[in-house]
C-alpha positions as CSV (number, residue, x, y, z in Angstrom):
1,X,108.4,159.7,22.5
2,X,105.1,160.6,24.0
3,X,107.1,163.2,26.7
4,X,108.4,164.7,23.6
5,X,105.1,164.8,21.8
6,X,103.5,166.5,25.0
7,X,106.1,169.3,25.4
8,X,105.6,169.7,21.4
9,X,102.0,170.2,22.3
10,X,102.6,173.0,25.0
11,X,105.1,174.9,24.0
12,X,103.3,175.5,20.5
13,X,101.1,177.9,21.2
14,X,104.0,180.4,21.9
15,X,104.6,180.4,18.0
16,X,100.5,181.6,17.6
17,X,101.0,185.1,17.5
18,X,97.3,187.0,17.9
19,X,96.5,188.9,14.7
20,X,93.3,191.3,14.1
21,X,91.7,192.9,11.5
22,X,93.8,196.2,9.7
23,X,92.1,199.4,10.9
24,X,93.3,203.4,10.4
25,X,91.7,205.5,12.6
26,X,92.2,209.5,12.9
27,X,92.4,211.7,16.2
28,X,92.7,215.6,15.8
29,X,91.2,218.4,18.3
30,X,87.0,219.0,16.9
31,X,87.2,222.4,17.8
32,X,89.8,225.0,17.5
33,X,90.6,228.8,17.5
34,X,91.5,230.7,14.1
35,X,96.0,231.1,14.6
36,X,95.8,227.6,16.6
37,X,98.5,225.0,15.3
38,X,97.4,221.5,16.6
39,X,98.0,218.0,15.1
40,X,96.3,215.2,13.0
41,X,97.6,211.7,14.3
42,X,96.5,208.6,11.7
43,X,97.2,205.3,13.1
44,X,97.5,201.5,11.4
45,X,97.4,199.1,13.7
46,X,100.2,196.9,11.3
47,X,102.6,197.5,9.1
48,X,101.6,199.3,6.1
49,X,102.6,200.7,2.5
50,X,101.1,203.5,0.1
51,X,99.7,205.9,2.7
52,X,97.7,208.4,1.1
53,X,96.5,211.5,3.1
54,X,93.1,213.8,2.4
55,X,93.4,217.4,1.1
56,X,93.5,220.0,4.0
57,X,91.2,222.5,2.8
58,X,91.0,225.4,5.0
59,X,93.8,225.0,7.1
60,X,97.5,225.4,6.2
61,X,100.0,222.8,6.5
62,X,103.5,223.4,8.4
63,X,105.0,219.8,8.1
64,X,104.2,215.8,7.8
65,X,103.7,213.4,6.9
66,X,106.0,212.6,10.4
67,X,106.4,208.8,10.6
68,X,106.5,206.5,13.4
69,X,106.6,203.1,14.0
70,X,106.1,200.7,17.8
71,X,106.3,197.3,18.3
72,X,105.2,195.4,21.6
73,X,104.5,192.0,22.5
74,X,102.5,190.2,25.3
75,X,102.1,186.7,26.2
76,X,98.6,185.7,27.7
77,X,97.9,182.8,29.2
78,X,101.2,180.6,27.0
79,X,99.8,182.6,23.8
80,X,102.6,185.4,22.7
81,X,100.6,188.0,20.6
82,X,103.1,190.6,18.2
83,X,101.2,194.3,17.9
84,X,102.8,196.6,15.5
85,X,101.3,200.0,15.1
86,X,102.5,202.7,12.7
87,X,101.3,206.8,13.1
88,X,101.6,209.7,10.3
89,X,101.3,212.9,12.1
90,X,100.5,216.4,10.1
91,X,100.9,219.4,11.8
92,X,98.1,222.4,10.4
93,X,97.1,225.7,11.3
94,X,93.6,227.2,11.3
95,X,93.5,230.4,9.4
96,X,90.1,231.1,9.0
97,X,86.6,230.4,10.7
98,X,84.3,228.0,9.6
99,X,83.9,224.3,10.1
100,X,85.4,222.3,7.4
101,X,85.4,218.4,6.5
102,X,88.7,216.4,6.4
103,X,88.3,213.7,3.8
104,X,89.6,209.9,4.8
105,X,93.0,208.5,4.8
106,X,94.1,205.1,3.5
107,X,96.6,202.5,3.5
108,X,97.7,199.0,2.4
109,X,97.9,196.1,5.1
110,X,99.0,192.9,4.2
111,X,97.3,193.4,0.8
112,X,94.5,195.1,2.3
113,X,93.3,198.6,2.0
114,X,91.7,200.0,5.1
115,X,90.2,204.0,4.8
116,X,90.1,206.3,8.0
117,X,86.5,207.8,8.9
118,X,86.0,211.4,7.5
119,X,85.6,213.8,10.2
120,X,85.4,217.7,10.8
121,X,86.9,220.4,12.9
122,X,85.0,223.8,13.4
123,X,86.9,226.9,13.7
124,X,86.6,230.0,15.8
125,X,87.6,233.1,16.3
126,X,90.8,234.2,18.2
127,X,90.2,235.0,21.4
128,X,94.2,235.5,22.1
129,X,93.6,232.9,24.6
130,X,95.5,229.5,22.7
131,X,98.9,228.6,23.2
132,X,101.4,228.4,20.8
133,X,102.3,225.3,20.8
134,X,100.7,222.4,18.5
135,X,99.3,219.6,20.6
136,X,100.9,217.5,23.3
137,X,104.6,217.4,21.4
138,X,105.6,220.7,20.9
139,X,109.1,220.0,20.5
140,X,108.3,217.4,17.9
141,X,107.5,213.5,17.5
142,X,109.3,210.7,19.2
143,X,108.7,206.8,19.3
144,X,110.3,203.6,19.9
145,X,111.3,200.7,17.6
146,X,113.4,197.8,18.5
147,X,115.8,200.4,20.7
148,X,116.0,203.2,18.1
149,X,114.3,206.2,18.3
150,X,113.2,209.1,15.7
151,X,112.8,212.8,16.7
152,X,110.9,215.0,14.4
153,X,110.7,218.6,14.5
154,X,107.4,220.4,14.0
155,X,108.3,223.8,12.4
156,X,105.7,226.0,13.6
157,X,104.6,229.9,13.5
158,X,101.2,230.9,15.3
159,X,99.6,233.9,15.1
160,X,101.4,235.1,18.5
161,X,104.7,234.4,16.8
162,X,103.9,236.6,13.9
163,X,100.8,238.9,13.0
164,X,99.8,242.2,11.5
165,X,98.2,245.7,12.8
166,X,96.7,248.5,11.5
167,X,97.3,251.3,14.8
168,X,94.8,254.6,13.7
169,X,95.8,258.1,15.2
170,X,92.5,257.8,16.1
171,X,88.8,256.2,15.6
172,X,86.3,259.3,16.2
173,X,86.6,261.8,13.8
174,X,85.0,264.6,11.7
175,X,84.2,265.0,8.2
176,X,87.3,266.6,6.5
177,X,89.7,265.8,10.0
178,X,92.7,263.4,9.0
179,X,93.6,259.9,10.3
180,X,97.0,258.5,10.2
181,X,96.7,254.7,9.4
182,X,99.7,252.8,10.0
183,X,100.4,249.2,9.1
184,X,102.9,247.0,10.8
185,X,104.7,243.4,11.4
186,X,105.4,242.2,14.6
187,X,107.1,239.2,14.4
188,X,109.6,236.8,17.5
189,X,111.0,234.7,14.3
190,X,113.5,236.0,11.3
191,X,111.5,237.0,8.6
192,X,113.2,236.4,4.8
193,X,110.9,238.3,2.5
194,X,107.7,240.7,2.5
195,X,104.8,241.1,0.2
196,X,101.9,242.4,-0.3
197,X,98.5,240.8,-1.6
198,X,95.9,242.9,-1.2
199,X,95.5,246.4,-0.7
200,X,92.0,247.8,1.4
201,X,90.0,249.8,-0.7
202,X,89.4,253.1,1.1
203,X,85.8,254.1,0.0
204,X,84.6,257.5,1.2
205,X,87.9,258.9,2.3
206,X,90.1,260.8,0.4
207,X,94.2,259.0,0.5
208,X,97.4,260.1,0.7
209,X,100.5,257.7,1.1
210,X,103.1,259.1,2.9
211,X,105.1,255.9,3.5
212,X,109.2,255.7,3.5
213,X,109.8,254.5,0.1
214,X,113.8,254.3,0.3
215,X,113.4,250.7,-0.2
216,X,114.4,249.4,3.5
217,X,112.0,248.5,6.3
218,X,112.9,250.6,9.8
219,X,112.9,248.1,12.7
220,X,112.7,248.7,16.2
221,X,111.6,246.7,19.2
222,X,108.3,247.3,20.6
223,X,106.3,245.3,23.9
224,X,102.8,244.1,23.6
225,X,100.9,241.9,26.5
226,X,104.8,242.2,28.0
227,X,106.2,240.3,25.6
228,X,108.8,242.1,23.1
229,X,108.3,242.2,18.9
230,X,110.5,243.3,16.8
231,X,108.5,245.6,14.2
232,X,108.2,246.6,10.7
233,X,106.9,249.5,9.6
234,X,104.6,248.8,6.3
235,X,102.5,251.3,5.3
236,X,101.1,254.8,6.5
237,X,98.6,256.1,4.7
238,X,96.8,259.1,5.8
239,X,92.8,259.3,5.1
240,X,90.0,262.1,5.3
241,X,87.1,261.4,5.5
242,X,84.4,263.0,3.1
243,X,81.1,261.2,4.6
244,X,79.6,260.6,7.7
245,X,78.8,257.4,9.6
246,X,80.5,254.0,10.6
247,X,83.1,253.6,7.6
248,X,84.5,250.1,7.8
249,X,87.9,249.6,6.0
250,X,89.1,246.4,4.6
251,X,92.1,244.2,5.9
252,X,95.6,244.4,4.6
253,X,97.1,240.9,3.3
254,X,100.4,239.9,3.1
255,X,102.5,237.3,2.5
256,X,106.2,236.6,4.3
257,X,108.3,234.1,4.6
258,X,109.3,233.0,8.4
259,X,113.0,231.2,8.7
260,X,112.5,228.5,11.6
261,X,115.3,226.9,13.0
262,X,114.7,223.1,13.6
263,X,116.6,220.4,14.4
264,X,117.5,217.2,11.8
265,X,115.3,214.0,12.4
266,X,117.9,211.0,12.6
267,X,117.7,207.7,14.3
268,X,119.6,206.9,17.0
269,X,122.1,203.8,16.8
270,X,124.9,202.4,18.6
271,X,127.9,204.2,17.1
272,X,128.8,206.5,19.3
273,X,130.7,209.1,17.1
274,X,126.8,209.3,15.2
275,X,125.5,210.2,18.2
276,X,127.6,212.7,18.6
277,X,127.4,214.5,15.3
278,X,123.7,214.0,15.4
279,X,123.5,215.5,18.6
280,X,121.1,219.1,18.0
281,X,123.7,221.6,18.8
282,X,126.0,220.3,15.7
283,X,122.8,219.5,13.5
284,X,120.4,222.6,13.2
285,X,118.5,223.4,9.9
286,X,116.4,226.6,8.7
287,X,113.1,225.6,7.6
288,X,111.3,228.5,5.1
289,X,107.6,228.5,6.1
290,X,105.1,230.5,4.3
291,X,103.2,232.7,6.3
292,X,99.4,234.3,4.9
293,X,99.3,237.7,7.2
294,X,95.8,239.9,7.0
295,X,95.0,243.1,9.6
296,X,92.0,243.6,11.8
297,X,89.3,245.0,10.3
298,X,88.8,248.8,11.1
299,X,86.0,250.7,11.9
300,X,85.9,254.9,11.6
301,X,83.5,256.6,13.6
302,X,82.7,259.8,11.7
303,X,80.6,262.8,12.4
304,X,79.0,265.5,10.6
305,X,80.3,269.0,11.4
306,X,78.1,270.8,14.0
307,X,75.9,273.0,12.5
308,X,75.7,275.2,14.9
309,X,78.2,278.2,15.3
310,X,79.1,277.7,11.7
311,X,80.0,281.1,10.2
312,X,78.9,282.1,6.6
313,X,82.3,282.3,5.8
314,X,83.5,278.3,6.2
315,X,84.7,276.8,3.1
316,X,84.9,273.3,4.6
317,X,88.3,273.8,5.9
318,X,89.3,271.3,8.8
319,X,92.5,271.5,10.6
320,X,94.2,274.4,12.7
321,X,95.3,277.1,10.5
322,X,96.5,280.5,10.5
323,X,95.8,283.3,7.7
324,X,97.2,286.5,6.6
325,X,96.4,289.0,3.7
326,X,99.0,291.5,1.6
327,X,98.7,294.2,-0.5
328,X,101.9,295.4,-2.6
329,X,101.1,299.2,-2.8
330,X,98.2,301.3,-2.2
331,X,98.7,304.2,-4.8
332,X,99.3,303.6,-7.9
333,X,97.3,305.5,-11.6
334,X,94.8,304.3,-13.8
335,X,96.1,300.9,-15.6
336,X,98.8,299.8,-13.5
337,X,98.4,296.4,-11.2
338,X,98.1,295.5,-8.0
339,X,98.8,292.3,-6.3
340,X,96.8,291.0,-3.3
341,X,97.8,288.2,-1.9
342,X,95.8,285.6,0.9
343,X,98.3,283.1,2.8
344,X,96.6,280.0,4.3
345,X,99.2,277.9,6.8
346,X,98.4,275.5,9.0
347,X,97.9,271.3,10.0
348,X,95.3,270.1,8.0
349,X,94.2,269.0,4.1
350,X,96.0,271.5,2.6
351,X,95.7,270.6,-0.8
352,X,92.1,270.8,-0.7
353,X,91.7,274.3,0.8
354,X,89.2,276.3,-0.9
355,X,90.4,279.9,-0.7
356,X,88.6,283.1,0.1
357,X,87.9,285.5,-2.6
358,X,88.3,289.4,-2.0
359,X,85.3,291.7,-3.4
360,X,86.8,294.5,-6.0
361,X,85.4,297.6,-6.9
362,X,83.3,297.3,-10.4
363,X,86.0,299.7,-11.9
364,X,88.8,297.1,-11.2
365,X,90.0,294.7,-13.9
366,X,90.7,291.4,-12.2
367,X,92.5,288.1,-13.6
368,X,92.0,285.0,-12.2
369,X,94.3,284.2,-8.9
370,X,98.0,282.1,-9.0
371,X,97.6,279.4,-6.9
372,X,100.7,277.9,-5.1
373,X,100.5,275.1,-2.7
374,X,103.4,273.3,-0.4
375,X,102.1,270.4,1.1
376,X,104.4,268.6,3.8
377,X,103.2,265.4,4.2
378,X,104.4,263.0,7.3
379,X,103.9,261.0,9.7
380,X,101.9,263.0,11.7
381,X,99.5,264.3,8.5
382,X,99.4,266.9,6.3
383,X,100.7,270.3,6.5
384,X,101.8,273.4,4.5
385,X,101.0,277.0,3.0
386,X,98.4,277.4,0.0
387,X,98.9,281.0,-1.5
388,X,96.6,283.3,-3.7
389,X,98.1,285.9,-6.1
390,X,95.3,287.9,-7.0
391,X,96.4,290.7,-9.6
392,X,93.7,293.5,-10.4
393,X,94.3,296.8,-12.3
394,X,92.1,300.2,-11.9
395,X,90.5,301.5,-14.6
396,X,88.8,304.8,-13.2
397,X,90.8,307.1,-10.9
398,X,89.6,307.5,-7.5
399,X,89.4,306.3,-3.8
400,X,88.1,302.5,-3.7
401,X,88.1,300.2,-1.2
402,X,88.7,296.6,-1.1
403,X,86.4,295.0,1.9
404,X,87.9,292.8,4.8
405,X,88.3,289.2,3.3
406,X,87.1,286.4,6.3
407,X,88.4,283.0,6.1
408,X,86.8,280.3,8.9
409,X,87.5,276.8,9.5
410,X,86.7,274.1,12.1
411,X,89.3,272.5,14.6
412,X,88.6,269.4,15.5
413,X,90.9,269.8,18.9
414,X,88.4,272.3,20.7
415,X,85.6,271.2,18.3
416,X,84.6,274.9,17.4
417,X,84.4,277.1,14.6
418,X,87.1,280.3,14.0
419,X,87.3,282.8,11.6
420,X,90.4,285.0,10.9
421,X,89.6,288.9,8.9
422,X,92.0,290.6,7.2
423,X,91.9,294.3,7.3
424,X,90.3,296.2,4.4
425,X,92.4,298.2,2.1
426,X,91.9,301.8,0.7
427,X,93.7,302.4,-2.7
428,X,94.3,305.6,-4.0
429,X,94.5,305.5,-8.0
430,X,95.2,308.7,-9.6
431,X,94.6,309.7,-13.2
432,X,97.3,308.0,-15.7
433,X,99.0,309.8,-18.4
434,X,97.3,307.4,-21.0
435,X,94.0,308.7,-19.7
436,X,91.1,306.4,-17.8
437,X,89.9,304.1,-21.4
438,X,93.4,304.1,-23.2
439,X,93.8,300.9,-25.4
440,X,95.7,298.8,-23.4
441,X,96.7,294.9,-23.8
442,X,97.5,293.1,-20.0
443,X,99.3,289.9,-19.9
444,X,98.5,287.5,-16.8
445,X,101.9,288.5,-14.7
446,X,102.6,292.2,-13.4
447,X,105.8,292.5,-14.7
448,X,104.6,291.4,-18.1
449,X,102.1,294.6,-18.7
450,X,102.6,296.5,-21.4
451,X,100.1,299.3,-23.1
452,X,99.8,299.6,-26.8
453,X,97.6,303.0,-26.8
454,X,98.1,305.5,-29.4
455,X,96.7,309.1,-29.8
456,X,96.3,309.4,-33.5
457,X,95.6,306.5,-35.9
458,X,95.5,307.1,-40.1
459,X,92.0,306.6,-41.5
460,X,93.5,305.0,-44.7
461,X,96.6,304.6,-45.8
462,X,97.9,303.2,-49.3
463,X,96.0,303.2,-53.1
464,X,92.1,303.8,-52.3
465,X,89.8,301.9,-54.5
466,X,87.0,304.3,-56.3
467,X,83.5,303.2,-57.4
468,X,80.8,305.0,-59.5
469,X,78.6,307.2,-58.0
470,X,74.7,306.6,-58.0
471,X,74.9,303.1,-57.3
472,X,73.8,301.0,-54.3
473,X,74.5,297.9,-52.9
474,X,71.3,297.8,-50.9
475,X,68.4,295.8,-53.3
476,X,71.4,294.3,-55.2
477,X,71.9,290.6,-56.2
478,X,75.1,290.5,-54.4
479,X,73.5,292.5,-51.1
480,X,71.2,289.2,-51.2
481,X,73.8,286.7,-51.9
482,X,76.1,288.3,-48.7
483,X,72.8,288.2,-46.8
484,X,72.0,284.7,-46.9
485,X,75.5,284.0,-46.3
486,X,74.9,285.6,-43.0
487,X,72.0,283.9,-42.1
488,X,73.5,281.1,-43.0
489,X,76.5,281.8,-40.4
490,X,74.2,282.7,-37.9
491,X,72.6,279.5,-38.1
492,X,75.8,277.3,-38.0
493,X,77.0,279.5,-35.3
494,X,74.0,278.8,-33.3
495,X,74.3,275.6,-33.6
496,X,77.5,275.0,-32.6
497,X,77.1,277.3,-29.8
498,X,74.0,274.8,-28.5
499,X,76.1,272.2,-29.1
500,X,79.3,273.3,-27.2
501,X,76.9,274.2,-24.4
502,X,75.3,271.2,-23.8
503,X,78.7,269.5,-24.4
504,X,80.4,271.5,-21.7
505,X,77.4,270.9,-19.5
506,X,78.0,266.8,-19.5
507,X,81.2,266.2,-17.3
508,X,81.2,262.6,-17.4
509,X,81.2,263.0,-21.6
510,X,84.5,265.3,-21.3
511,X,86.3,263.3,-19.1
512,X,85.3,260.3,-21.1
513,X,86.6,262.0,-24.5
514,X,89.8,263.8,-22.9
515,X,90.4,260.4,-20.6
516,X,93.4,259.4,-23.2
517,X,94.8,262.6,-23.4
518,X,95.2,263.4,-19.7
519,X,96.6,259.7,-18.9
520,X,99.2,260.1,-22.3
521,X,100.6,263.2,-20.5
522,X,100.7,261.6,-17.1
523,X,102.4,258.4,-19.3
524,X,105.0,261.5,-20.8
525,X,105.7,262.4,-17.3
526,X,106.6,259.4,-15.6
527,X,109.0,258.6,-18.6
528,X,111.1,262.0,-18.1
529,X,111.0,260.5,-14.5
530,X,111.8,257.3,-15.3
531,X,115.0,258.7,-17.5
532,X,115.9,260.9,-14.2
533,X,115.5,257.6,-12.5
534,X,113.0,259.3,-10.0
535,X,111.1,256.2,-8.3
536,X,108.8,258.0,-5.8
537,X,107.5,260.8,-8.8
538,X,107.8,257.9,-11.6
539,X,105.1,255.7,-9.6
540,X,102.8,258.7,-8.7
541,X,102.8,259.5,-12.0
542,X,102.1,255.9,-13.1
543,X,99.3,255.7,-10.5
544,X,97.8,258.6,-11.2
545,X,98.1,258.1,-15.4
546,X,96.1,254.7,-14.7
547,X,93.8,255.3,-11.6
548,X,92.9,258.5,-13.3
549,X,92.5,257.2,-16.9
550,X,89.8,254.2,-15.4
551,X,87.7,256.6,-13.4
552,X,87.5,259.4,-16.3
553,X,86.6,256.8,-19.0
554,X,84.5,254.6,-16.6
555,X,82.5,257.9,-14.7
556,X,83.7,256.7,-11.5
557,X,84.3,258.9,-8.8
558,X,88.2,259.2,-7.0
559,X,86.7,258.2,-3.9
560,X,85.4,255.3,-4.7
561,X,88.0,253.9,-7.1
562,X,89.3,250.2,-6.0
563,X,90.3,247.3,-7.7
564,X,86.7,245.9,-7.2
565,X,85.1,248.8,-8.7
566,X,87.1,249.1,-11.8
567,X,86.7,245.3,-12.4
568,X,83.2,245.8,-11.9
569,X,82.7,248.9,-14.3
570,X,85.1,246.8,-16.8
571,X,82.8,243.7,-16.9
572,X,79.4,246.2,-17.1
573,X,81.3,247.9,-20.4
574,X,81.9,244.3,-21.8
575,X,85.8,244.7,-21.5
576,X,87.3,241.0,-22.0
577,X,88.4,239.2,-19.0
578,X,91.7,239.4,-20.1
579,X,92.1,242.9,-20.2
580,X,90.2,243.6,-17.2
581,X,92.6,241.2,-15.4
582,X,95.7,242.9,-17.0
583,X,94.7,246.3,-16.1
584,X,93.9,245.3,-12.4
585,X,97.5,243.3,-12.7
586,X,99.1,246.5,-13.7
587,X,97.3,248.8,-11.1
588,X,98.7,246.2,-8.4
589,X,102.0,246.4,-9.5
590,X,101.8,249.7,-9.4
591,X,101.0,250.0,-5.6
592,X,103.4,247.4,-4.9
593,X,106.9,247.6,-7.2
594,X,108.6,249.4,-4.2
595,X,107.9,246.2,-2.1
596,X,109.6,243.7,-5.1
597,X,113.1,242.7,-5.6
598,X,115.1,243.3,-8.0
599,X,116.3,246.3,-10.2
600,X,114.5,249.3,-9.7
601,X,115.4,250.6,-13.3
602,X,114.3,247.1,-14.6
603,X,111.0,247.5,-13.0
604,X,110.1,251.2,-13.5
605,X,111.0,250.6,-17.2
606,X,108.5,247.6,-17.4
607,X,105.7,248.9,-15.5
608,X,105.9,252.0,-18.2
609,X,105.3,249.8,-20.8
610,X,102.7,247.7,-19.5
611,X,100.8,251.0,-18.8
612,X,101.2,252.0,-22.3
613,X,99.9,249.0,-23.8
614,X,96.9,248.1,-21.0
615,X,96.0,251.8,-22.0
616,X,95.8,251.5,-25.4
617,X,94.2,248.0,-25.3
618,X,91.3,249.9,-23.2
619,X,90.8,252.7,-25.4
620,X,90.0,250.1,-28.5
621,X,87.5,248.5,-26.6
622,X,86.2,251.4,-24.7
């Protein structure tokens, strides 16, 4: 009896299994770059329930909670201790700078609830020098329980994987020179879906979008740092500049969806035909993760035009251009027309080309100039022919001349000032058979003249009314009664007159009162395009009705409409919130309806009517 109470007595302590206290501590990187991915590892030191993880603010979370759970045990000196430790790994990305706090975790122990210390992780810039892999397990998490094993996947994109660039045609320009800005995704993982979220706002330049808008992205494959992207072609917009100095231009943001391919976490367990179907060749899943994309910020170096060289004749044109002059005939008789016409052709802002102005002889009836303009716009800029019909008729036979007509502008390429001359033009106008000051009545076009003189006319014609002789109408009540009427006209037509003047003199007050009108018509156009089923006029139209409706009733300028600007205008002019946010809804939708899915028809035909009522919701308030 006392052997077996002695062996009772020693082998006992091999049932007293070592227990401490229930702890959750946190380990996770204090400092990282902005693009890193890196890992957030909690740890229990015992088997727990109700895990509850803080918020992530700042950083964006590609997977986890990933579980895992080890058992070991040790026997010191006869006493066997049991440790059993569980992990909950999170897998984030830093997206922006800044140093952010990470709240505590917690968990229930055996009926306790133990809280992880808060700590924080301070962001910094990309340098371009971090890998892309998250950690120490970049093929994902494994541990060891009891003989089984678990083997979670991290699905992962870094900013090498997938980013965004804005490429300029170039970064040191002049005032008035064009810049080709093109936007583009390179991307190493399948991409599902593309949007945009925010447009830049181009302040000081003057914009032009001559993007691809048949719907479908061109790819093409494309090496940076040695490594091969495929790429997606965005946007191209082009820009001119109308200021001078260091014009900064917002980021581009974007929103895509990448497709990673992981593989299925499954435990392992004796069955050998399990093992084989969970094997990762036979067991592969596409993971969607959502993917916040924003451009480098861009900064234009622009400079003024040199002032020296500059001839009197420069208009402000920038580009390389050539320029011509014609003249229909050179003798013709009094009261017939004459067409010359001024051809501008060449690379460069067409569209706002002012265009020389010939100098006619006092005795020449002139009509203001037809103005035709083909622009081609593409990917390498603007180009096209601006022509000026100017049609002028001779009054007074003789020999005039019409003096040589200079047109200069800059090119940026040799950085110089040129000027092109026509030759003048002698016109020989001979006597008419209607004679030099006939009566004549000119429409606009040459082919439309017509004259309406006449020789003889009747003095009177039909029953003439008689009156008694020896009476006057001067010193009569009724010479009074007309006279004051007179007066009277004079006065209201005076008035008016001031009135119409200082009217006419207040721009902002005309394009305030005529700011409906305009955008209706532009609203009547894009619905003849919208029946046509026109996409690329129907949304310039659409911009234009809206864009152009907030800037005439608002006073802003074009170049410095944005979305900020018109919600900050809106909010000065005590527009509702509401409104203001369904007009800046609408202008976005605008921009971006090309870039949506769906029905083009269906969209077109609801973007019309949410122009027509975001329209006439502003002109009540406004």
């Amino acid at each position: 009896m006392k052997r077996i109470v002695i062996l009772f007595l020693m082998l006992s302590p091999m049932w007293l299994w070592a227990q401490d206290d229930p702890t959750l501590t946190v380990s996770a990187k204090k400092q990282v770059m902005v693009g890193e991915r890196f890992q957030v590892v909690f740890e229990a030191n015992g088997e727990g329930k109700g895990f509850s993880a803080p918020s992530f603010d700042g950083f964006t979370v590609l997977g986890g909670p990933f579980t895992s759970t080890s058992s070991s045990f040790s026997m010191v000196n006869g006493s066997m201790s049991h440790t059993v430790k569980c992990t909950y790994t999170y897998a984030l990305q830093a997206y922006q700078e800044g140093t952010f706090r990470i709240g505590s975790a917690s968990i229930n122990i055996k009926g306790n609830k133990v809280s992880s210390e808060p700590f924080e992780i301070k962001v910094l810039p990309d340098d371009g020098s971090h890998a892309s892999n998250s950690g120490s397990s970049s093929g994902g998490i494994q541990s060891n329980q009891g003989g089984q094993q678990q083997n979670t996947n991290d699905p992962q994109v870094s900013g090498k994987d997938l980013f965004l660039r804005v490429i300029p045609s170039k970064k040191n320009v002049y005032v008035g020179e064009q810049v080709v800005l093109t936007y583009k995704l390179y991307t190493k993982v399948p991409v599902s879906s593309v949007s945009l979220s925010k447009m830049p706002s181009y302040a000081g330049f003057w914009t032009k979008d001559v993007s691809d808008n048949s719907g479908a992205l061109k790819q093409s494959s494309e090496y940076v740092n040695g490594i091969e992207y495929t790429t997606a072609e965005i946007q191209k917009i082009i820009l001119v500049p109308q200021r001078s100095g260091k014009l900064a231009l917002d980021p581009m943001t974007m929103e895509c969806i990448a497709q990673i391919r992981t593989e299925s976490n499954n435990r392992r367990s004796m069955d050998p035909f399990e093992a084989f179907f969970n094997d990762p060749f036979f067991n592969r899943n596409i993971v969607n993760v959502k993917k916040e994309l924003s451009s480098q910020t861009l900064t234009l170096d622009v400079k003024n035009l040199p002032e020296s060289g500059k001839p009197a004749s420069f208009a402000g044109a920038v580009g390389n251009y050539n320029f011509k002059s014609d003249i229909d005939k050179t003798q013709l008789r009094t009261n017939e027309a004459v067409t010359i016409t001024l051809t501008v052709s060449g690379t460069g802002n067409v569209e706002l080309l002012q265009m020389p102005t010939p100098v006619f002889p006092p005795d020449f009836e002139v009509y203001d100039p037809k103005i035709t303009t083909n622009v081609n716009d593409n990917a390498n800029g603007l180009s096209g022919t601006k022509k000026a019909e100017y049609l002028v008729i001779p009054r007074r036979a003789g020999t005039f001349t019409i003096p040589a007509v200079e047109f200069s502008y800059f090119n940026p390429s040799s950085e110089s000032y040129q000027t092109f001359s026509s030759e003048p033009y002698q016109i020989e106008v001979e006597k008419g058979e209607g004679g030099e000051d006939g009566g004549g009545i000119y429409a606009s076009n040459q082919e439309d003249i017509k004259y309406l003189g006449s020789d003889i006319r009747h003095i009177m014609t039909g029953n003439a009314r008689l009156k008694p002789t020896n009476t006057t109408f001067f010193g009569s009540a009724a010479y009074f009664v007309v006279l004051a009427i007179l007066l009277l006209l004079f006065i209201i037509l005076l008035f008016a007159l001031k009135k119409r003047e200082q009217m006419s003199k207040d721009t902002a007050a005309n394009r305030n009162r005529k700011a409906d009108k305009v955008a209706r018509g532009r609203l009547k156009n894009a619905y003849q395009h919208l029946k046509a089923k026109d996409q690329e006029k129907f949304y310039v139209e659409m911009s234009q009705a809206l864009w152009g409706y907030i800037a005439d009733k608002m006073g802003i300028e074009r170049s410095k409409l944005s979305m900020d600007t018109v919600s900050e205008n809106m909010k000065d002019k005590n527009v509702p919130d509401e409104l203001t946010q369904q007009f800046v809804d609408t202008l976005n939708s605008c921009e971006f309806a090309r870039f949506a899915p769906g029905s083009a028809e269906e969209k077109m035909d609801d973007l019309y009517q949410r122009g027509i009522d975001v329209i006439s919701k502003a002109e009540k308030v406004l």
